[in-house]
C-alpha positions as a Markdown table, in Angstrom:
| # | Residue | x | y | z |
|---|---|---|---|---|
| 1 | Unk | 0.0 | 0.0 | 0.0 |
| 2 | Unk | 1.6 | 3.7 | -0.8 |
| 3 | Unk | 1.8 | 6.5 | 1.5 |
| 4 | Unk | -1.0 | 8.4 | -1.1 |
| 5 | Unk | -3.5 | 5.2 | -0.5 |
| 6 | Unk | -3.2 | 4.8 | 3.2 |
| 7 | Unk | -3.6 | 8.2 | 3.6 |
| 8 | Unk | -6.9 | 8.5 | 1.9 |
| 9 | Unk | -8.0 | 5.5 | 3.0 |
| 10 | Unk | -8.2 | 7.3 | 6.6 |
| 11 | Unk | -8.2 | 10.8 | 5.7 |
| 12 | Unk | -5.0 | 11.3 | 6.6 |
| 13 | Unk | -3.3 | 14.1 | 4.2 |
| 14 | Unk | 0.0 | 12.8 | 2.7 |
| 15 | Unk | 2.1 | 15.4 | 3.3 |
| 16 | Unk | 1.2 | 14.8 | 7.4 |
| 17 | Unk | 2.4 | 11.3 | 6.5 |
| 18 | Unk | 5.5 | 12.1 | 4.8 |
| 19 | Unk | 6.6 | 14.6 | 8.0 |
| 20 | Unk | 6.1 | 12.1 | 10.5 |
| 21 | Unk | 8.3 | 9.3 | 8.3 |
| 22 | Unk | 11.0 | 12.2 | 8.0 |
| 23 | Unk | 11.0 | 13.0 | 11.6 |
| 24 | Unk | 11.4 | 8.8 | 12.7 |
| 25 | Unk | 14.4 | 8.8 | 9.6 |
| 26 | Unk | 16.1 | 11.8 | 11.1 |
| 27 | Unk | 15.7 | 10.4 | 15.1 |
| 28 | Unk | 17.3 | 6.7 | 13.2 |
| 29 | Unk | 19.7 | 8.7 | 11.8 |
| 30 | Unk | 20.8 | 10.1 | 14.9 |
| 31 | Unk | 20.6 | 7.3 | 16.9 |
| 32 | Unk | 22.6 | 4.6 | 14.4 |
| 33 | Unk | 24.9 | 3.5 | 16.8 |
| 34 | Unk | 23.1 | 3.7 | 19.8 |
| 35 | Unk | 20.6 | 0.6 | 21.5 |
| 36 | Unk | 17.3 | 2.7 | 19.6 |
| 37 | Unk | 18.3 | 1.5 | 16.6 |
| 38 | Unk | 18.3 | -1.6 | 17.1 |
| 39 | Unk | 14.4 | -1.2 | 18.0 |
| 40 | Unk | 13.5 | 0.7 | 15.0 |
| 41 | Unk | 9.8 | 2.0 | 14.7 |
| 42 | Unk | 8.3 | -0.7 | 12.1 |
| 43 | Unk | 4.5 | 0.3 | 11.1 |
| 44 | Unk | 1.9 | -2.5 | 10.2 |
| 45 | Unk | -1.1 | -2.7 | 9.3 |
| 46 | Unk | -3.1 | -4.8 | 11.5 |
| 47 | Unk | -6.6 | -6.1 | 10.7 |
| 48 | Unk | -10.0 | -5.6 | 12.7 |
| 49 | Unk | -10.6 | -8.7 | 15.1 |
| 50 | Unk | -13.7 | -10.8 | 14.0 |
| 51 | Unk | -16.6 | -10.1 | 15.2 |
| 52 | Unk | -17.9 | -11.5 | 17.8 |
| 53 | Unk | -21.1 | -12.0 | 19.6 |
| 54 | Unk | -20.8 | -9.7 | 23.3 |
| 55 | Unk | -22.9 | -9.9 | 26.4 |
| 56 | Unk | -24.3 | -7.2 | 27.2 |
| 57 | Unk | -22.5 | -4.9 | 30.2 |
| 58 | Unk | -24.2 | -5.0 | 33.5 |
| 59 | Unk | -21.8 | -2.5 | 34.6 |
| 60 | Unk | -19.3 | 0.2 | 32.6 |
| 61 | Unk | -16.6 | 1.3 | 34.7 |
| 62 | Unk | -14.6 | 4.3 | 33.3 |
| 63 | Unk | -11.2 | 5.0 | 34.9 |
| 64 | Unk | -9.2 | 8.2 | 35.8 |
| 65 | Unk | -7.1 | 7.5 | 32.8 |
| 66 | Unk | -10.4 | 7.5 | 30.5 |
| 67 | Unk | -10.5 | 4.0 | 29.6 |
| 68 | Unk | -13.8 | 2.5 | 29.9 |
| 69 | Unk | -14.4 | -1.4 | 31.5 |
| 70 | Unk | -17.5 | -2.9 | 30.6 |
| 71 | Unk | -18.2 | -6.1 | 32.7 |
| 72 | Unk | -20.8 | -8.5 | 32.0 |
| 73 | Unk | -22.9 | -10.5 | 33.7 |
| 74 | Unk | -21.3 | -13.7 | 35.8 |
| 75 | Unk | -17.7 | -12.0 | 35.5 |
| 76 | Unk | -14.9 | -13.7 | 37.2 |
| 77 | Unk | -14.1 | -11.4 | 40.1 |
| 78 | Unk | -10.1 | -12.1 | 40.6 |
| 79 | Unk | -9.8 | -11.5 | 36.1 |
| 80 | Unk | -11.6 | -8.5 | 37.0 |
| 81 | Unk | -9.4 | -7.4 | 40.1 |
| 82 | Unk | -6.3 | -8.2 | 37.8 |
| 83 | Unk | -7.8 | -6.1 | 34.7 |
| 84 | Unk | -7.9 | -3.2 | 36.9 |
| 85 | Unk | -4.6 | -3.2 | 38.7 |
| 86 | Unk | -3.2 | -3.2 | 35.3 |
| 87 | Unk | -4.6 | -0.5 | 33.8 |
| 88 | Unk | -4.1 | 1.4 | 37.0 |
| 89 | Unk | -0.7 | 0.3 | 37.2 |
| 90 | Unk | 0.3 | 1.0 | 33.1 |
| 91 | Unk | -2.4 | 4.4 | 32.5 |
């Protein structure tokens, strides 16, 4: 896929495309002998999950950081205990 197609397949304008991929050559650049390049920034495209039937949320819990849990019916209460520390933890 070009830069031109991706771009307009999310409305994003090529030339905004082209700055960031300069500005991630120039920080390579600068960092060629250094640990960061041996974790380059590698873009993918990855594809939308299948879809899958959901229960319905009994309760939505959103956090300080803005992420929202939904949790359904019958939820395991030590996954949900866990789910939480980590984003508390990581956001």
């Amino acid at each position: 896929m070009t830069l031109r197609e991706f771009g307009e397949k999310r409305g994003i304008p090529p030339s905004t495309l082209s700055w960031w991929r300069q500005v991630f050559r120039r920080a390579g650049e600068e960092e060629v002998n250094s640990a960061a390049a041996e974790n380059a920034v590698v873009f993918t495209e990855v594809p939308k999950p299948a879809k899958v039937p959901g229960t319905p949320a009994v309760l939505e819990i959103i956090l300080n950081s803005g992420h929202l849990v939904r949790v359904p019916a019958g939820a395991d209460t030590d996954t949900l205990r866990r789910v939480l520390q980590a984003l508390r933890t990581t956001c």
